[in-house]
Backbone bond lengths (Angstrom), bond angles and torsions (degrees), N, CA, C in turn:
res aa  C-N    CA-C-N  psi(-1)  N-CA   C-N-CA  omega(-1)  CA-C   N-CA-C  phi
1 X - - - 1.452 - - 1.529 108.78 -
2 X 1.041 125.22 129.61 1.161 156.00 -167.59 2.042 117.70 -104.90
3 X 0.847 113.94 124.49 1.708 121.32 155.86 1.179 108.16 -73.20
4 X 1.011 123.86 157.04 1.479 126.94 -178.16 1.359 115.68 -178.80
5 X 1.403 113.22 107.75 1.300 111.45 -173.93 1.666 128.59 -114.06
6 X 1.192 120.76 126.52 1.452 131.72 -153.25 1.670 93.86 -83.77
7 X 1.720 116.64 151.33 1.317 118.30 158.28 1.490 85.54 -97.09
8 X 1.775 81.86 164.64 1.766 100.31 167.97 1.058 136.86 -45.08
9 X 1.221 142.41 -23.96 1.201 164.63 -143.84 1.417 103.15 -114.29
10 X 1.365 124.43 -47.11 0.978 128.74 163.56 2.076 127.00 -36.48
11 X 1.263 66.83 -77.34 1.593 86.01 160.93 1.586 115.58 -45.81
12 X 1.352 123.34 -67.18 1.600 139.16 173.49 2.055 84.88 -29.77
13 X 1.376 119.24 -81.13 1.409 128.69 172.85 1.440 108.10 5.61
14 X 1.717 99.16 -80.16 1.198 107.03 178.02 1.174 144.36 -67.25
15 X 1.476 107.92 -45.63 1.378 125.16 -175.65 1.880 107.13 -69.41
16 X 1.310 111.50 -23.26 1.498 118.90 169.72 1.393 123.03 -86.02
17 X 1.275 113.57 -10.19 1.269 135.99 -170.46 1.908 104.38 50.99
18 X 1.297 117.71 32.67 1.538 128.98 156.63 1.738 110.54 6.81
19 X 1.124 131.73 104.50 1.387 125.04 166.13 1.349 129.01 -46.02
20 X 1.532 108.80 -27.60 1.779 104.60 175.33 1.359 119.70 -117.34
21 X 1.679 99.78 -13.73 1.716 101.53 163.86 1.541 120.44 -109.88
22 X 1.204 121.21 -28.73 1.568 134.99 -174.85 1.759 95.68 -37.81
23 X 0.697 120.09 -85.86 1.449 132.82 -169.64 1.952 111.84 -39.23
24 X 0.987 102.30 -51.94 1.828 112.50 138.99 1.510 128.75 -11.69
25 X 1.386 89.52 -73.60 1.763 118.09 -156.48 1.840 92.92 -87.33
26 X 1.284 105.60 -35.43 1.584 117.84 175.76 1.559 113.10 -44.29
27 X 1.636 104.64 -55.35 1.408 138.82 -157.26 1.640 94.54 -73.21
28 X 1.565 114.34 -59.52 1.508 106.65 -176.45 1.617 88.00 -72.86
29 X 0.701 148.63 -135.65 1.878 147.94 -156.80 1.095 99.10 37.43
30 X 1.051 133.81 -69.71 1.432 149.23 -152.99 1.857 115.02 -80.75
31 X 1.242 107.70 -26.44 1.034 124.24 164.77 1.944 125.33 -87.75
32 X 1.118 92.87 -28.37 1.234 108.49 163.61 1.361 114.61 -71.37
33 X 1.299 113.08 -62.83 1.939 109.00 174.53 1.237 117.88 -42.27
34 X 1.322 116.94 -47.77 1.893 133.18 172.54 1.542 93.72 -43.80
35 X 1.321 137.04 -86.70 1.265 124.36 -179.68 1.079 135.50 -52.52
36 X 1.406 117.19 -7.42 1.644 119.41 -173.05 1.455 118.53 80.75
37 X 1.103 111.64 -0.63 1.318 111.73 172.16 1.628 129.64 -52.64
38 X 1.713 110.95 131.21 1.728 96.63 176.66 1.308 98.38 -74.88
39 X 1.492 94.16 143.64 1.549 113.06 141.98 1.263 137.35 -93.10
40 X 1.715 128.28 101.03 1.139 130.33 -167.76 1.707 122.01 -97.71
41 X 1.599 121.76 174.54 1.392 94.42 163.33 1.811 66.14 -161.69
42 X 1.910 96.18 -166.87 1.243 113.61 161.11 1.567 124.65 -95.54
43 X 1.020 112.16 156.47 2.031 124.54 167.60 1.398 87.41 -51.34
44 X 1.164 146.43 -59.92 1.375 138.51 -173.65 1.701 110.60 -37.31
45 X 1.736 106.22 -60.01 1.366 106.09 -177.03 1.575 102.52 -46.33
46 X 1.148 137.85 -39.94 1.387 133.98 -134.77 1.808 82.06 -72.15
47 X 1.880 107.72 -62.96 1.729 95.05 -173.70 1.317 110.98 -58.57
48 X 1.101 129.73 -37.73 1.489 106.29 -170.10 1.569 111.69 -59.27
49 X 1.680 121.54 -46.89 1.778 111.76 176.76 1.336 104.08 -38.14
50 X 1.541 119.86 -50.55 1.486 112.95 -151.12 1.311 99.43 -78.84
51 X 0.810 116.77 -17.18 1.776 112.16 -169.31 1.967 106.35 -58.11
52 X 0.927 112.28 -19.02 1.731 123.34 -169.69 1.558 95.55 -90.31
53 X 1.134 115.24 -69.52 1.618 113.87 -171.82 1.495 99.92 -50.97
54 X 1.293 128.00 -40.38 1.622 134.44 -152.48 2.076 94.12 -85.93
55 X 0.856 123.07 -45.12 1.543 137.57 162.31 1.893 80.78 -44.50
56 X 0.695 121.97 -104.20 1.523 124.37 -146.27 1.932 117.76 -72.36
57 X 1.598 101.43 1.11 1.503 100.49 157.58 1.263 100.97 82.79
58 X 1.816 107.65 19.11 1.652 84.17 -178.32 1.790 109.59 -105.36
59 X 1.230 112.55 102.24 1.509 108.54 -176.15 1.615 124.17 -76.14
60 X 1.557 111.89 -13.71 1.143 94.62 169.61 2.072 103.37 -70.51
61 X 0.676 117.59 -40.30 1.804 122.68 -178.60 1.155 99.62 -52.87
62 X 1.274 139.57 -60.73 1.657 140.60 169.32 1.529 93.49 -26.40
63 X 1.346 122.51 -77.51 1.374 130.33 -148.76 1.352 120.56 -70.72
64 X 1.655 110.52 -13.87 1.119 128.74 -175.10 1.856 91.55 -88.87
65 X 1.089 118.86 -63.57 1.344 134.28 176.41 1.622 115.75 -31.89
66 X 1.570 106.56 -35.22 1.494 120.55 -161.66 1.459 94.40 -88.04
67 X 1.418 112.66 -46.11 1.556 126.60 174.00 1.393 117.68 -46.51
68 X 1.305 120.39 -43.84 1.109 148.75 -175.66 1.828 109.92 -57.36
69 X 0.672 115.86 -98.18 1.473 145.68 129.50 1.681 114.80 13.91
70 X 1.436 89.13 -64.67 2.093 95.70 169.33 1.295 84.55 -96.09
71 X 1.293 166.55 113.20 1.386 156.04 4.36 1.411 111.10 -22.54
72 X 1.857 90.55 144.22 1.283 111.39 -172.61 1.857 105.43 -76.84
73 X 1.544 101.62 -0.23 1.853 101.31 178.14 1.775 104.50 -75.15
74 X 1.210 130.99 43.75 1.487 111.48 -150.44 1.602 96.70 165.19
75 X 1.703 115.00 86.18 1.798 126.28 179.57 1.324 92.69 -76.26
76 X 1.759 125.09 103.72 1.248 115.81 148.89 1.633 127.41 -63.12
77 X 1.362 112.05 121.48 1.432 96.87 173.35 1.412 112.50 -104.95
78 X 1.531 116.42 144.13 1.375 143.71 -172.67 2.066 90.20 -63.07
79 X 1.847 85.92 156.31 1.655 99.64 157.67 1.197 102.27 -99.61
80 X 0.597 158.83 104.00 1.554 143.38 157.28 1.659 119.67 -117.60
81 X 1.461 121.71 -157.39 1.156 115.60 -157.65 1.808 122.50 -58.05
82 X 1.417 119.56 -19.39 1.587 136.02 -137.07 1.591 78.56 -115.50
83 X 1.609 136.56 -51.12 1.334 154.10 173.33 1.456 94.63 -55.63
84 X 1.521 126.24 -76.84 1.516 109.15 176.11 1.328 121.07 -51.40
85 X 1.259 127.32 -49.25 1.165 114.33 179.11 1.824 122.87 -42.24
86 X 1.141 115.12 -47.11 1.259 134.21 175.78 1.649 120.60 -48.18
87 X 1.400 98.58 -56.09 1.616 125.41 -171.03 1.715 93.05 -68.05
88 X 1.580 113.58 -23.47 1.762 100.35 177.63 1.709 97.12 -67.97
89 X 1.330 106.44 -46.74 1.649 112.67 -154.69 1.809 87.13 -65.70
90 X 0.853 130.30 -38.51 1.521 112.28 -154.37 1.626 83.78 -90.30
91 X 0.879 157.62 -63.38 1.471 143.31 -166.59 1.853 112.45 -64.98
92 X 0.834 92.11 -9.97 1.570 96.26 174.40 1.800 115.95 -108.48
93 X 1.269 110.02 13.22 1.593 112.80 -164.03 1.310 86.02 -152.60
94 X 1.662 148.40 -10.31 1.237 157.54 -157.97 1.648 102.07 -145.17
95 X 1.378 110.65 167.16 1.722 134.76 166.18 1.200 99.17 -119.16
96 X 0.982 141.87 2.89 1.724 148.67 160.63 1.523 104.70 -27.96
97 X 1.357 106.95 117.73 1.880 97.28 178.18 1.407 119.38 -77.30
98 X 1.343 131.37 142.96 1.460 129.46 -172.95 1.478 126.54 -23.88
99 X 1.347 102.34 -52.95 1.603 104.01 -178.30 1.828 101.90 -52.82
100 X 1.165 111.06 -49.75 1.770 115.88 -150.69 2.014 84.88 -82.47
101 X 1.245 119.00 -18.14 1.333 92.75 179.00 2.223 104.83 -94.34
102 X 0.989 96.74 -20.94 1.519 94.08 150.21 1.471 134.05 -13.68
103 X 2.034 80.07 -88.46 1.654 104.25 178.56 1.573 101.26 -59.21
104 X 1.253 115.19 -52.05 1.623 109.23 -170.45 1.400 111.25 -38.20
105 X 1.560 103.34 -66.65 1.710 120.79 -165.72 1.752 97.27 -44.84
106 X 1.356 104.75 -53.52 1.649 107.92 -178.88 1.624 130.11 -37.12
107 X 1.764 103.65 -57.21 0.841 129.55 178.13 1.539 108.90 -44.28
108 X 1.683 97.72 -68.88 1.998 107.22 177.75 1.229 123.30 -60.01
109 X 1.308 127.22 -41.65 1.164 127.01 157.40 1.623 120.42 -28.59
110 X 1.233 120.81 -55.18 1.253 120.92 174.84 1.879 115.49 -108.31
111 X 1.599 111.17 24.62 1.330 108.00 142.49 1.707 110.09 68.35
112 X 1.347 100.79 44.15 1.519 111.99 174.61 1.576 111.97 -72.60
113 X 1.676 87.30 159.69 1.645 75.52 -172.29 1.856 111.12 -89.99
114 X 1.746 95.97 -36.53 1.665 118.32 -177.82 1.397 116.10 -124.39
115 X 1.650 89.84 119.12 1.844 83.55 -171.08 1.551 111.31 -102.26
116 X 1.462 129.88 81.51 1.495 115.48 168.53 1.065 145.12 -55.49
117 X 1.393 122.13 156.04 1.873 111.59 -164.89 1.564 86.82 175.56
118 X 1.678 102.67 159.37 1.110 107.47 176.45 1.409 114.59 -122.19
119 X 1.476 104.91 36.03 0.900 108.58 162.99 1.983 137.82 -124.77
120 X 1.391 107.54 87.46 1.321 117.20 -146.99 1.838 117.53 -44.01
121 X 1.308 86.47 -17.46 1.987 100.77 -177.38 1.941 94.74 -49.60
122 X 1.436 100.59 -52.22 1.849 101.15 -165.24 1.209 104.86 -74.52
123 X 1.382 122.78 -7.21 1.793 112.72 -175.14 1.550 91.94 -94.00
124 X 1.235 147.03 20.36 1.618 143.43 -167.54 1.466 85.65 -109.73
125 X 1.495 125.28 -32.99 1.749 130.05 -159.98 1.146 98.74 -55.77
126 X 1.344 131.77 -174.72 1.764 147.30 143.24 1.382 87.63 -141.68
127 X 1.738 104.40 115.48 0.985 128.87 171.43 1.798 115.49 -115.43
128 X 1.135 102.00 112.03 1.840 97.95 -175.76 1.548 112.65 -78.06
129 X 1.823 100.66 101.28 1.630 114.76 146.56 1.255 92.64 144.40
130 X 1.733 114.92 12.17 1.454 127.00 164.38 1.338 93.12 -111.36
131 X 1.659 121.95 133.87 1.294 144.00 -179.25 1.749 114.53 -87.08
132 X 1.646 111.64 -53.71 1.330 121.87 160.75 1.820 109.02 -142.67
133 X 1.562 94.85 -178.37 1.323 119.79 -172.71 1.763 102.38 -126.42
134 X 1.048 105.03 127.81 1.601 89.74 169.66 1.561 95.31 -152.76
135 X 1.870 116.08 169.49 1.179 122.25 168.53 1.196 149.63 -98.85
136 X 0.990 154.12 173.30 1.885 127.65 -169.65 1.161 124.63 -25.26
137 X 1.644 108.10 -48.04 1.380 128.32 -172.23 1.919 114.14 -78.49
138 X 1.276 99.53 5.82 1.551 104.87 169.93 1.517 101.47 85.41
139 X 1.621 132.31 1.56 1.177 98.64 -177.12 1.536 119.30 -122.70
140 X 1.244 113.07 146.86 1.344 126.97 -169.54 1.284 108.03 -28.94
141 X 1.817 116.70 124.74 1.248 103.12 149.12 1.476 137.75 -101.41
């Protein structure tokens, strides 16, 4: 069993069912449950999903989203003090833009094992209390 922590986007993938990534993001989900693996993210991810449904007024999707989210399928991890602390070092030792040093700080703080994202620039980092980086398709970046 594995930690495993999703960027936002990821999620957006799925939860939108995305035409060129959904099916992707579907595939690791699904592969992830088979192993037992958690699936983690940050309180951050949570506003950014909602931020799309909330743009377009759709509250049953909010509520579905919120549901989602407070399910036990889905370890929210807190920012808090050990996450800030972190998020200074990686923006001050990195060009990482705020949001992505967020998720990062989040992620290490609580010592994930696999950090996905589709964005290959952050899998080049070495970030201490993130183990790996990989991409939709599960593979190491």
């Amino acid at each position: 069993m594995n930690r495993v922590y999703w960027d936002s986007m990821v999620f957006i993938y799925l939860l939108e069912a995305n035409p060129h990534f959904g099916a992707r993001a579907q595939r690791l989900h699904e592969a992830m449950a088979r192993r037992g693996d958690v699936l983690c993210t940050s309180v951050f991810t949570v506003g950014e999903v909602l931020t799309g449904p909330r743009k377009l007024k759709d509250h049953a999707g909010v509520k579905a989203l919120k549901t989602f989210f407070g399910s036990k399928e889905v370890e929210i991890l807190p920012f808090g003090i050990e996450a800030a602390d972190r998020y200074s070092i990686i923006r001050a030792e990195t060009r990482v833009r705020q949001a992505d040093g967020i998720h990062l700080a989040s992620a290490a703080a609580a010592g994930v094992d696999l950090f996905i994202t589709n964005d290959g620039d952050l899998g080049k980092l070495s970030i201490p209390g993130i183990k790996y980086f990989a991409d939709l398709d599960g593979k190491l970046i």
